[in-house]
C-alpha positions in Angstrom: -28.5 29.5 -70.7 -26.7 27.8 -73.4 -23.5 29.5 -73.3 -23.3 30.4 -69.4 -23.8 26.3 -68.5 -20.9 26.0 -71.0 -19.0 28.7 -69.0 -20.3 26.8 -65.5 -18.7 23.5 -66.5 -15.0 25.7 -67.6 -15.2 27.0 -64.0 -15.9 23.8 -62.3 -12.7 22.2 -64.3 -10.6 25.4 -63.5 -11.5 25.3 -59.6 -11.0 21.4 -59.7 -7.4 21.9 -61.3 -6.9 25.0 -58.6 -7.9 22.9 -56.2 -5.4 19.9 -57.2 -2.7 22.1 -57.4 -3.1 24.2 -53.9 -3.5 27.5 -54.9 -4.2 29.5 -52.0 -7.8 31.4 -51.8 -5.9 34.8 -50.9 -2.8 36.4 -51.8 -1.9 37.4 -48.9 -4.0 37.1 -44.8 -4.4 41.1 -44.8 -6.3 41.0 -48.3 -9.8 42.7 -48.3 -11.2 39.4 -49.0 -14.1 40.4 -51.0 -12.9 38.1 -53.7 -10.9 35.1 -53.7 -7.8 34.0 -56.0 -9.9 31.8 -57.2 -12.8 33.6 -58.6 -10.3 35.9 -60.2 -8.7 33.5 -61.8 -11.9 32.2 -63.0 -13.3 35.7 -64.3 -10.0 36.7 -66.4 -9.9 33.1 -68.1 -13.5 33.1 -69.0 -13.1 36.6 -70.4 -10.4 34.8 -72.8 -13.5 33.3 -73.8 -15.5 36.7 -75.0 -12.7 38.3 -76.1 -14.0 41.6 -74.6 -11.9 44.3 -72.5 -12.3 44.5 -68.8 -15.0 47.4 -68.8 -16.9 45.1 -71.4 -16.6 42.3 -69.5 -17.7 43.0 -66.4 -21.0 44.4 -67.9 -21.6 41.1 -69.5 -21.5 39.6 -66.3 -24.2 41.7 -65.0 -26.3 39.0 -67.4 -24.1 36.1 -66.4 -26.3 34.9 -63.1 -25.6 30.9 -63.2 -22.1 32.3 -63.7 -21.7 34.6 -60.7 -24.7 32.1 -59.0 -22.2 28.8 -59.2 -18.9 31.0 -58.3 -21.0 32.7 -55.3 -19.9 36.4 -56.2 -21.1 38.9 -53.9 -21.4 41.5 -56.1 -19.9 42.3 -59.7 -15.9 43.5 -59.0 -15.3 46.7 -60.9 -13.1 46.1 -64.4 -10.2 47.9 -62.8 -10.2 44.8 -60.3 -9.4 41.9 -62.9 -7.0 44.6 -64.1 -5.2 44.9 -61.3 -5.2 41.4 -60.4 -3.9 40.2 -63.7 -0.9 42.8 -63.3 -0.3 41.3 -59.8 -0.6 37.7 -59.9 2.9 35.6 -60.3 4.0 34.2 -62.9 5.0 30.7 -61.2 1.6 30.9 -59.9 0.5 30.7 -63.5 3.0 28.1 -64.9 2.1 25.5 -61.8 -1.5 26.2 -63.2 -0.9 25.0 -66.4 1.0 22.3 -65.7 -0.9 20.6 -63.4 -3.8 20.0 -65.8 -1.6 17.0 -67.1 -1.5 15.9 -63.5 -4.9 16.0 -63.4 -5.4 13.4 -66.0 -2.3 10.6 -64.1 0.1 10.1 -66.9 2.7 8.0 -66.0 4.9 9.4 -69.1 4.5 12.3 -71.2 4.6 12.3 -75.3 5.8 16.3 -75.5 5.9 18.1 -78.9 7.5 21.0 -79.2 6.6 23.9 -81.5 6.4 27.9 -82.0 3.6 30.3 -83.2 3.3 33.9 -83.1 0.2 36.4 -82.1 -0.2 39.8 -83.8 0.1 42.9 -80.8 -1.8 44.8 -83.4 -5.5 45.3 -85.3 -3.8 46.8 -88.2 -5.2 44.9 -91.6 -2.2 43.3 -93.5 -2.7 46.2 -96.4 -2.7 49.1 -94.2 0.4 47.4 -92.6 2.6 46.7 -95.8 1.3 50.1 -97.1 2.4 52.2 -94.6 5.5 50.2 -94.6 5.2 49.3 -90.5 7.6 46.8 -89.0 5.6 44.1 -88.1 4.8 43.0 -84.0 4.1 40.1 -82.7 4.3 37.7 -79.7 6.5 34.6 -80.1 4.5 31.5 -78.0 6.6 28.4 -77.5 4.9 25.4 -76.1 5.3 22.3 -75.0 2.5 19.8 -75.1 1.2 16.2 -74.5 0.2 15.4 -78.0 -1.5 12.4 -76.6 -4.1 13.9 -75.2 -3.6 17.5 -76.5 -3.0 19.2 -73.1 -0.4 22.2 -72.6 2.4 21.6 -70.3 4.7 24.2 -70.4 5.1 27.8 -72.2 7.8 30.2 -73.1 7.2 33.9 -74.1 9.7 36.2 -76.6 8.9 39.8 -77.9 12.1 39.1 -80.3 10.6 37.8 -83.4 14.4 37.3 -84.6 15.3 35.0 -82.5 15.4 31.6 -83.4 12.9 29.2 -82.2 15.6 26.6 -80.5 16.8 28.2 -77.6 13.2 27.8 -76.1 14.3 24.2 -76.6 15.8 23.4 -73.5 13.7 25.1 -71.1 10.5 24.0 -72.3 11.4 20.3 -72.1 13.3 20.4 -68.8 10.1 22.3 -67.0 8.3 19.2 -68.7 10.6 16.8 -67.5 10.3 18.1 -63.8 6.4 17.0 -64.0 6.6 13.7 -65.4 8.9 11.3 -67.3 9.6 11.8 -70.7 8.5 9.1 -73.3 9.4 11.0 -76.8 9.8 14.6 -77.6 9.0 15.2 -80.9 9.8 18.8 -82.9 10.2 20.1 -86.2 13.3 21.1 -88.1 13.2 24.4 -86.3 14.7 22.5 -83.3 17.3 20.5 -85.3 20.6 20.3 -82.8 22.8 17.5 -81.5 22.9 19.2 -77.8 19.0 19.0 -78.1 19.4 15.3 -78.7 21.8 14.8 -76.1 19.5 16.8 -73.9 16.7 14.5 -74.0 18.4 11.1 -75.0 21.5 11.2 -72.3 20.0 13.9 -69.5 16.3 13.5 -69.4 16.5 9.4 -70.6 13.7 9.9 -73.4 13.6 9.4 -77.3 14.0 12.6 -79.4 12.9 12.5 -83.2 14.0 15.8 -84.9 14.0 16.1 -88.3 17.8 17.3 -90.1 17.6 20.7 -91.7 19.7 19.6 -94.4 18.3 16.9 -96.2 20.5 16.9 -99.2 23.4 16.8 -97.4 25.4 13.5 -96.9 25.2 11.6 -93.7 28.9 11.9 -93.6 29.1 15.7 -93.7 26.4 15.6 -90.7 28.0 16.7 -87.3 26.6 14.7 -84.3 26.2 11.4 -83.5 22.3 11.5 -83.3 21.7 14.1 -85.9 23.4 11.5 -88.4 21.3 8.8 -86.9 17.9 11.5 -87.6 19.4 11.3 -91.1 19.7 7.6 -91.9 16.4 7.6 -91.1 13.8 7.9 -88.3 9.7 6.4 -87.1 8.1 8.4 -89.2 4.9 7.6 -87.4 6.3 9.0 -84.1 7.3 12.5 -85.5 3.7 12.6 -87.3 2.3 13.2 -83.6 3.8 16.4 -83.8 1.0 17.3 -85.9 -1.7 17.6 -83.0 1.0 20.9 -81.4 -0.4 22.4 -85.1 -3.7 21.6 -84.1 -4.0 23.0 -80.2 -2.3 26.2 -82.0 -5.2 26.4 -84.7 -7.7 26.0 -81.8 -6.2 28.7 -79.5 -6.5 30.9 -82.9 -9.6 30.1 -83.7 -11.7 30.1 -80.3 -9.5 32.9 -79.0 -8.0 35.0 -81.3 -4.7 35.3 -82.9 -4.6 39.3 -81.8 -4.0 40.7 -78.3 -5.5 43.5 -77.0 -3.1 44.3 -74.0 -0.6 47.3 -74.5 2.1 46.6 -71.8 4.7 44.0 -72.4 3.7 42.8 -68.9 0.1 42.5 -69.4 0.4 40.9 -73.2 2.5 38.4 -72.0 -0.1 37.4 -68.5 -2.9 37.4 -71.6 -1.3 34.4 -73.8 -0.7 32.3 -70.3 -4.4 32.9 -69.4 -5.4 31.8 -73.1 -3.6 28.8 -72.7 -5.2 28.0 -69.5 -8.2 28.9 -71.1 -7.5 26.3 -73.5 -6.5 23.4 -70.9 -10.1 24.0 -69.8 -11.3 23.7 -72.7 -9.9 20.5 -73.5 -10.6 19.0 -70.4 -13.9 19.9 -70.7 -14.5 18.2 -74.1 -12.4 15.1 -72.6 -15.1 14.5 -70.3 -17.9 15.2 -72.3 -16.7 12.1 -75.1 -15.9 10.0 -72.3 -19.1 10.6 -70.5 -21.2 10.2 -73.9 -19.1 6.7 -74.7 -19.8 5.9 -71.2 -23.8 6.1 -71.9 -23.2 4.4 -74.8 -21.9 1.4 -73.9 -24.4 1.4 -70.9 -27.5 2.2 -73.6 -25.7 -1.1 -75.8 -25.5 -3.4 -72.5 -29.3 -3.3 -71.9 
């Protein structure tokens, strides 16, 4: 009972954010509706959760009653279903999801931090990989998040491990940009370009603070007028925020799994989103469980 309330609460938080953010119920008015958008939606990010395939999945939920009790399921959909759904389900569909958890919580600016980790297509152990001398595979995750309160804005996917982190710069932080005011955008070295700077600083009207690659190089050599102010010398404190986009990474990992177990490009790609929604859950959920347990706190110290 443990685990399934835990599972009740994630779908309450998902269909409040679906809610906030007008998702329809169906696809489109001809639609068998047996189940809604919403219960997919639901179903797939909880199954982020177990980690299981769809056949699995939907035989675990033969034991998940409060589950299927709270999201009024009619009967069990057939693991083909969530398949097919997931393959059908639009992409700007997704992306409004994420980003309206931040709305959810009434920012009036966002703190963004930018950063890059990958996520292994394969099972293959690391010795069977360098032994049989296999090119390695992986999914390249950009994201952009509040680092305030730890909350995923905005997501860009690349199958070209190659490519350089900073040309998910600019779209990351104008998608961000469109949902609330910039504050400061804080990113690594990776990121480390004057039109970046001029991007935020002139464009958007925030603060960047990006590290310069080149450390041991002279401010005079340095092209760009912001670069060379970045290497006179920059808030320190500010830039250590970035930190938290290494944690929310680390939790994805860790509660999730750094592997995917999709084959098509397609359907790898619709997994990652879903994990970060998964994850925007899961914070939320956390948020209100400190704020409601400092809330009976300082009730239980008042009388």
């Amino acid at each position: 009972m443990n685990k399934q309330s835990k599972y009740v609460r994630l779908a309450d938080q998902l269909l409040r954010i679906l809610k906030h953010c007008r998702i329809p119920l169906y696809l489109h008015r001809k639609s068998n509706h047996i189940y809604t958008v919403w219960q997919h939606i639901v179903l797939v990010t909880i199954r982020q959760y177990e980690g299981k395939s769809y056949r699995m999945f939907t035989d675990w939920l033969v034991e998940a009653y409060y589950l299927r009790l709270f999201l009024q399921l009619s009967k069990i959909p057939h693991y083909t279903t969530l398949q097919k759904f997931n393959d059908r389900i639009n992409t700007m569909m997704l992306g409004k999801i994420i980003s309206s958890f931040i709305l959810f919580t009434h920012p009036r600016h966002i703190f963004a931090g930018i950063d890059a980790t990958g996520f292994k297509i394969t099972h293959a152990s690391e010795y069977y990989t360098n032994r049989a001398k296999l090119r390695k595979k992986y999914a390249k995750l950009s994201i952009g998040a509040d680092v305030l309160q730890q909350i995923i804005c905005s997501i860009k996917i690349r199958r070209a491990p190659t490519r350089h982190d900073n040309i998910d710069f600019k779209p990351i932080v104008t998608r961000i940009s469109k949902i609330k005011l910039l504050s400061v955008v804080v990113a690594d070295k990776a990121y480390d370009s004057e039109d970046n700077h001029v991007l935020v600083r002139e464009k958007l009207k925030g603060f960047s603070v990006i590290p310069p690659r080149y450390e041991n190089v002279p401010v005079w050599k340095t092209r760009g007028k912001y670069r060379k102010e970045m290497k006179r010398g920059y808030n320190k404190i500010l830039y250590n925020q970035r930190n938290k986009d290494e944690t929310i990474v680390s939790v994805i990992k860790r509660v999730f799994g750094e592997h995917i177990t999709s084959t098509l490009v397609r359907m790898q790609n619709r997994e990652l989103v879903f994990r970060c929604i998964a994850y925007n859950a899961h914070r939320m959920v956390n948020m209100l469980v400190i704020v409601r347990c400092f809330l009976q706190s300082l009730i239980s110290h008042c009388y």
